[in-house]
N, C-alpha and C positions, 0 to 999 in steps of 0.2 A: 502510690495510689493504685488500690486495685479495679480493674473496667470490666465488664462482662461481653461476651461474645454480642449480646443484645445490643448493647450498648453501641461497640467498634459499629455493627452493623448499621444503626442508625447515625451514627455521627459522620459513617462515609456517605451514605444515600444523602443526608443531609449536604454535604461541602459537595458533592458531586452535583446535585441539584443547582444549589449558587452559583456551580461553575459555569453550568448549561444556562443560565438564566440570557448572556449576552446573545444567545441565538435567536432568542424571541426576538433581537433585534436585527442580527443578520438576514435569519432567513427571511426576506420577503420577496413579494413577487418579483420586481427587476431583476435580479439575477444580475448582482452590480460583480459578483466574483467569476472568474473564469472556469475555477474549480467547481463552485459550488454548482454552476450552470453543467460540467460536464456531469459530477455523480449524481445532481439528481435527475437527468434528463438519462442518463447512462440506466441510473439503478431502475427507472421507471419503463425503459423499452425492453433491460434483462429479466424486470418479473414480469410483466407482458408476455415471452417469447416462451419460458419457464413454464408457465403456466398454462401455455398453450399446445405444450407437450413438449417442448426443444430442452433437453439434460442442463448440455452447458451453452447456451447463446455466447460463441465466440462474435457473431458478425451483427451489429444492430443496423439492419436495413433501413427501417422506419425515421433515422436520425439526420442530421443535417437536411431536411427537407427534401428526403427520399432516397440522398447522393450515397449513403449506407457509410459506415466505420467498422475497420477490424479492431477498437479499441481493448475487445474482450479477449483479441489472442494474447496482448501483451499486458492488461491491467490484472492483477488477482481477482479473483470470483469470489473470495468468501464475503467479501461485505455486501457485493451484493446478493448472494443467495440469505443474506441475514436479513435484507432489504424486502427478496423476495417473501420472507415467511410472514412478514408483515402487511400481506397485498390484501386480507381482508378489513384491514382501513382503508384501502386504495375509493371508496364512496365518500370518507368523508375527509380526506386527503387527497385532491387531485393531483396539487405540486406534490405533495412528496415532503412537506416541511417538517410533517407532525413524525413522521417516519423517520425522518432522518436526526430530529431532538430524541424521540425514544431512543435511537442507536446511540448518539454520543452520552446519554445520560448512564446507558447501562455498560457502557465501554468503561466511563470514568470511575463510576459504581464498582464494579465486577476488580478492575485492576485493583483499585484502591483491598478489596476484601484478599486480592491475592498474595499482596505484598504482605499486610497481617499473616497469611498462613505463610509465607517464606520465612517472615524474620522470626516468627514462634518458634520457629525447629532450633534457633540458636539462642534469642533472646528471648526477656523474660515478657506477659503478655501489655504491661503498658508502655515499654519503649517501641514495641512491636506495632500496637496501637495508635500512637502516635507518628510512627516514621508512615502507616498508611493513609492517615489524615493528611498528612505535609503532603505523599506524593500524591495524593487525590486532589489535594488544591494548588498545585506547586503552579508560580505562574507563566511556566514556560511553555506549557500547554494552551494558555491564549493563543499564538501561533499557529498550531494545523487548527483550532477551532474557529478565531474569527479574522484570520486575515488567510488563509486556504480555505476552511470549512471542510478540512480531509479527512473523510469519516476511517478512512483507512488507515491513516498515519496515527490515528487515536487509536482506535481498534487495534493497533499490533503492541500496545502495551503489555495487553492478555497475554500472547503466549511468549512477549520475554520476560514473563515473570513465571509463565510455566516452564521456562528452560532454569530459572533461576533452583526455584522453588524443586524441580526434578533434580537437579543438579548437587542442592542440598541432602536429597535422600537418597542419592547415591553413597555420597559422601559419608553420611552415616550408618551406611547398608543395608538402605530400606529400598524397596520397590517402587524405584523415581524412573525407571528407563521408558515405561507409556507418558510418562508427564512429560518426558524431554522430547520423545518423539513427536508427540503430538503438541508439543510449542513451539518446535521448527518446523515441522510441515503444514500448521497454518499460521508462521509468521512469512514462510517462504506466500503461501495463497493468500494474504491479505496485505503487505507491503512490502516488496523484494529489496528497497533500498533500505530499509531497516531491516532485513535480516542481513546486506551484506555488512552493514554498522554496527550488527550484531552478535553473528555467527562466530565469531571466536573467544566470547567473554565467559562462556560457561566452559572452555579450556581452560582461562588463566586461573579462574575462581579456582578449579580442580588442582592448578598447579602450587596454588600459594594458601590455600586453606585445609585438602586432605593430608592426611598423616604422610610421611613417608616412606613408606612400606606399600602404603596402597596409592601413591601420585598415581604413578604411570599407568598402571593396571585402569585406575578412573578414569584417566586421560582417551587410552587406548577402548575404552567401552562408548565411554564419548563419539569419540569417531565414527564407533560403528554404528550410533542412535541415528548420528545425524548423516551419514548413508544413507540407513534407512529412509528418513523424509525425507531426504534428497530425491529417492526411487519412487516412493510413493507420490511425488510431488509430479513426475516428472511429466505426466498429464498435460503439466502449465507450463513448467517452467522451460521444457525441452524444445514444445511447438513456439514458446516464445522467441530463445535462443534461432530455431531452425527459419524463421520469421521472419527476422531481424533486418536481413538486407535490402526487405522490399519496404521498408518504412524508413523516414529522415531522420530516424532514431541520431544516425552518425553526425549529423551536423551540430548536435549539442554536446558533443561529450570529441576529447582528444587532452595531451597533459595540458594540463595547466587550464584545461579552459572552461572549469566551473568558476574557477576567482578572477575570468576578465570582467565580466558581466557586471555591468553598473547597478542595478538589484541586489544581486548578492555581496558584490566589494562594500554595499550600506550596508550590508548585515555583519561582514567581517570587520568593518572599522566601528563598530558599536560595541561588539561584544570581544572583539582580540584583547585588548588593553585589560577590561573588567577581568576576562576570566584570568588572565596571566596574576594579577594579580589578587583575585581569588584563591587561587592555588596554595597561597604559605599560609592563610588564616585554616586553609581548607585542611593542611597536614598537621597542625597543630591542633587541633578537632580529635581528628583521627587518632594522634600519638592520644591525649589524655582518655579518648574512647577505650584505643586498645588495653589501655594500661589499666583503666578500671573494669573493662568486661573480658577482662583474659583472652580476647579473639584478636591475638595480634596477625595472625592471616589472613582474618577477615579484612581489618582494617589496611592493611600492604594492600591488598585486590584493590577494595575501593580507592584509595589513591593512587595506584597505579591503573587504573582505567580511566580515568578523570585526566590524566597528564595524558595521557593518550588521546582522547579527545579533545582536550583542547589544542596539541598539535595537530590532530585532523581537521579540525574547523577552520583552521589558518592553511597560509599558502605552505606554511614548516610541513604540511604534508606531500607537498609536489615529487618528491625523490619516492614517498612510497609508492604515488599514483603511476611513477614506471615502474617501477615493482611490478605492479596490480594492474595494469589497466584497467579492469574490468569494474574498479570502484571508479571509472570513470560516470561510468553509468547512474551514478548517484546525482547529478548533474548540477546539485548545488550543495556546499556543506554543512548547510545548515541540518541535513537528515541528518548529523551527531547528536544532534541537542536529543533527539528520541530518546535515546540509550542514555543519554545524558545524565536525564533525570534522575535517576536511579541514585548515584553517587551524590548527589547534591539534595536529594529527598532524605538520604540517610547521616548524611553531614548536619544537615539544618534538625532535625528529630534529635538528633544527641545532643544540642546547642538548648533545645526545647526541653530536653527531656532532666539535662543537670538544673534546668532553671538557673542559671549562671550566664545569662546574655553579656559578658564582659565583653571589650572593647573588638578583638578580632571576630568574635559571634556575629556580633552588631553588624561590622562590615559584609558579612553572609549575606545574611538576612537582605538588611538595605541596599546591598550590592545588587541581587538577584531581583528585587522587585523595582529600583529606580530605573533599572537599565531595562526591562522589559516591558515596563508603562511607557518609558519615554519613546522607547523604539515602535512600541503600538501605535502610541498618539503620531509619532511623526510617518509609518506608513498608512497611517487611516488619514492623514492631510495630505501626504502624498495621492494618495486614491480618489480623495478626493477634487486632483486636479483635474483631471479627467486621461491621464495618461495612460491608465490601467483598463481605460473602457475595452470590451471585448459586444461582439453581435450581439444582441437580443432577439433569442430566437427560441421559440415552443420546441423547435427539431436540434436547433444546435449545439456541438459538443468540439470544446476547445482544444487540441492534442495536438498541438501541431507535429511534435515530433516522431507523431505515429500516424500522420497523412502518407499515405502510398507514394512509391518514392514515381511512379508514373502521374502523380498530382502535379501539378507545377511548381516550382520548387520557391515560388514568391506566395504562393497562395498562405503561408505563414502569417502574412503581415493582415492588420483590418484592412486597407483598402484593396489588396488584390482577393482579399473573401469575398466582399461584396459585391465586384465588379465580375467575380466565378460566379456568384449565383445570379448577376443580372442575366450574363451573357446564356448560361445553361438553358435551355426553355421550357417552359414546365408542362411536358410534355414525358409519356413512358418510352416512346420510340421514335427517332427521326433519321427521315434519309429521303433525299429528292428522287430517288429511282425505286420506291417502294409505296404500296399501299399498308398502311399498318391499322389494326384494330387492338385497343389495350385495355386493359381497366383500369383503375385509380391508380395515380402513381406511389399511396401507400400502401397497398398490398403485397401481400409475399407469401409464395414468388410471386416475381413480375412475371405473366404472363398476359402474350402478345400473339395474334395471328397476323400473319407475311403472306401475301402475297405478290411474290417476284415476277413484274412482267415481262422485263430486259433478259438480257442476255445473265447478269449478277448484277446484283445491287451488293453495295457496303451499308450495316445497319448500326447505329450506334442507341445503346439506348442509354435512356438518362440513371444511370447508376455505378458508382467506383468500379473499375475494375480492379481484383485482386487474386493474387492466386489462392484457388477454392473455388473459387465462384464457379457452376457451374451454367453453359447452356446446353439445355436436350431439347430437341424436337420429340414432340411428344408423338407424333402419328408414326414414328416409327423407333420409340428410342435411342434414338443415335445423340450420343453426346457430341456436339461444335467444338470447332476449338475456335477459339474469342482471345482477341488480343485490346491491347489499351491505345484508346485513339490520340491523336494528336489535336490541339496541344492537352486537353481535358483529363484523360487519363478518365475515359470513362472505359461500356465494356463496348464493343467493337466485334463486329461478325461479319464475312464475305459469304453471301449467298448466293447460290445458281439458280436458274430459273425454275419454278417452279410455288409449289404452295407449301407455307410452314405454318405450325403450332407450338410455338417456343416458349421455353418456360426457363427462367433466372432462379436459380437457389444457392445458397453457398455448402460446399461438400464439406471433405476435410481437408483442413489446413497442411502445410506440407510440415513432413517428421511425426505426424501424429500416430502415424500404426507404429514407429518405434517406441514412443512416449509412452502408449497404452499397454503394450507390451510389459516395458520397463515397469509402470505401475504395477502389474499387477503384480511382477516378480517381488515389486516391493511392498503389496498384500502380502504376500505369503512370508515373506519376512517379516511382516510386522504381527502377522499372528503368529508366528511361532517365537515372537517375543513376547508375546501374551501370555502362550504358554511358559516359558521359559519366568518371568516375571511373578505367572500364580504358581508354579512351584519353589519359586525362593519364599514368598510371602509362606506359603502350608510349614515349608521349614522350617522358616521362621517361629510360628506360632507351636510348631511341634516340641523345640529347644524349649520354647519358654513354659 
């Protein structure tokens, strides 16, 4: 049956639509999810700050009800500078809802039309067309949409299919190395736990589908794309890395300790069983695929990414995890399903596409949809107990594991938050041996006039301390140096006598003039692959 571009394009916009329809019921005002309560309270003080002339707001002052978060040195930026371009609805969107439904709808949209231009370069255009219907409604995607509401974890669909889809035009010797670069350096800037779930599969494709003559040479070009983003990235990814120790990042992540967690151990004993025995309906799929579309490498990759996955989703990954530490940082494993999709989108489209639903098809199919409604229905009863409650708050932003490691180290749990913000006083500066004068304590900077009648006063004023943060006395620019009080972990100053004019902003974060540096080196590499790139394409067209 033949489809038209017209056509693919409407029937994705249409299944991506349906898909989004559940948020009309998620989002609403309470703010019953923790996630959904962080990005949209997050994305609405980042185009706020943006807009106000700040590049990239790493620090949201304005948030947890003035106490400030560095959520923005360690979360990716790009969804919310996606967020920010949408601020001229911000009159008739105050939460943030309708802002964040356009995002996920053009997240699901946009992947779905990518996948069609990936699988076009090999197959023909109605299996092609169909494998991006299935991954535009596959429903494993319910998950970051309505039990996280992860605009991010949706959003990084786009560039592993631009690593895909580049990958492919390498392969064939076309001009894919800006597609590749730029699907890793914004999968790295929009979800770094999906790119580390991700970053090695446009390797294996190279290894088990280009010709033999040209593997390595692909492989080896590879490497040096995703260098590139690497360098380019390094902006984020470095000052996050440099970051790291001053947040309780470390208390969620060591071996083995994403599959203790009674959460996720539900996720792994729903789906370990199913997908093991997935897997033999799944390579029987594949063998008759390959065998009637000649792309027996193709089909090797996809089955062997799939086995690999679903050993990383089980604890059968714990020997890699010392390997790697660093996929500790994933913190739970259900960030495989991301990638996941991919090989299960293209399974199920070939099951569709013979029109042959015979007995192992069936089990696909019904496999992947009972086990993902049931698990829906039973964490939306679970949620419903009230276990999962998190604050209700216009300023609050849920991360624990990115609370300043000078925060108090219980302040994780709901009742020692609440009993943080009774005790704090809402107040911009306090100290019994000071007169203070301040203005609103959401303003920024916080500035405050001191004057010290004692010999010194200790001043603490009501906001995180972190390193960056700066104070200067404005009447004579001299920067303070400010430490974190006890127990609060706010910011903290010793002052001598005398009169001040102080003023609270956040500088730059530490590692940053490496980072930028780094960046830029990785501009210049990235346009001399531009050039490099539009001289092979001129070649190209000159042979022909």
């Amino acid at each position: 049956m033949k489809i038209t571009k017209y056509e693919v394009v409407f029937l994705v916009a249409l299944g991506a639509l349906i898909y989004c329809l559940p948020l009309l019921w998620i989002l609403r005002p309470t703010l019953e999810s923790s996630d959904l309560n962080l990005y949209l309270i997050s994305f609405i003080q980042f185009s706020n700050q943006f807009w106000n002339g700040e590049i990239y707001p790493r620090w949201l002052p304005a948030t947890n009800d003035g106490i400030g978060s560095p959520v923005y040195i360690y979360y990716g930026p790009f969804s919310a500078y996606l967020f920010a371009l949408l601020e001229w609805l911000g009159a008739y969107d105050p939460n943030g809802f309708i802002r964040l439904f356009i995002l996920f709808f053009l997240s699901i949209f946009s992947s779905g039309l990518l996948v069609y231009g990936w699988l076009k370069e090999r197959f023909d255009a109605s299996f092609s067309a169909l494998a991006a219907i299935i991954y535009t409604v596959i429903p494993y995607k319910l998950f970051p949409i309505c039990l996280q509401v992860s605009l991010p974890q949706v959003l990084s669909h786009l560039p592993m299919i631009m690593c895909l889809w580049g990958t492919e035009k390498l392969l064939r010797e076309k001009s894919g190395g800006l597609m590749l670069v730029c699907g890793y350096a914004l999968l790295i800037l929009t979800h770094p736990p999906t790119f580390l779930t991700f970053a090695w599969i446009p390797f294996v494709y190279a290894f088990f589908v280009a010709s033999k003559h040209n593997r390595f040479k692909t492989i080896g070009y590879i490497a040096i794309l995703l260098f590139i983003a690497l360098a380019v990235t390094s902006f984020y990814w470095l000052v996050f890395w440099e970051n790291r120790p001053f947040v309780q990042v470390d208390r969620y992540i060591g071996p083995g300790r994403i599959y203790t967690d009674m959460y996720f151990s539900i996720v792994n004993d729903f789906f370990f069983l199913p997908h093991i025995l997935l897997l033999v309906p799944a390579a029987l799929i594949l063998y008759k695929f390959s065998v009637e579309s000649h792309n027996r490498g193709f089909c090797i990759f996809i089955l062997f990414i799939s086995i690999v996955f679903v050993c990383m989703i089980t604890p059968l990954s714990i020997p890699v995890l010392w390997v790697f530490p660093i996929l500790e940082y994933l913190q739970f494993p259900s960030r495989y399903y991301n990638a996941f999709m991919i090989p299960i989108a293209i399974c199920v489209a070939y099951a569709f596409w013979r029109g042959k639903l015979v007995v192992y098809q069936s089990v696909i199919l019904s496999g992947l949809f009972v086990v993902t409604v049931f698990t829906l229905t039973f964490f939306r009863a679970y949620d419903d107990t009230g276990k999962f409650e998190y604050i209700q708050s216009t300023s609050f932003i849920y991360a624990p594991e990115y609370c300043p490691r000078s925060t108090p180290t219980e302040f994780c749990s709901l009742e020692a938050q609440q009993q943080y913000y009774k005790k704090i006083a809402p107040v911009a500066v306090r100290s019994g041996s000071a007169v203070a004068v301040h203005t609103n304590k959401a303003d920024w900077p916080i500035r405050a006039n001191i004057s010290v009648m004692t010999t010194s006063a200790s001043i603490v004023f009501r906001h995180r301390y972190f390193p960056g943060i700066r104070l200067v006395n404005d009447l004579n620019g001299q920067e303070l140096p400010i430490e974190p009080s006890a127990p609060d972990g706010l910011i903290q100053v010793n002052l001598p006598k005398g009169q001040y004019s102080l003023s609270v902003s956040f500088g730059a974060p530490k590692g940053s003039d490496v980072a930028y540096a780094l960046s830029f080196f990785g501009i210049l590499l990235f346009f001399v692959l531009l050039w490099y790139e539009r001289k092979k394409t001129l070649q190209a067209k000159t042979v022909y």
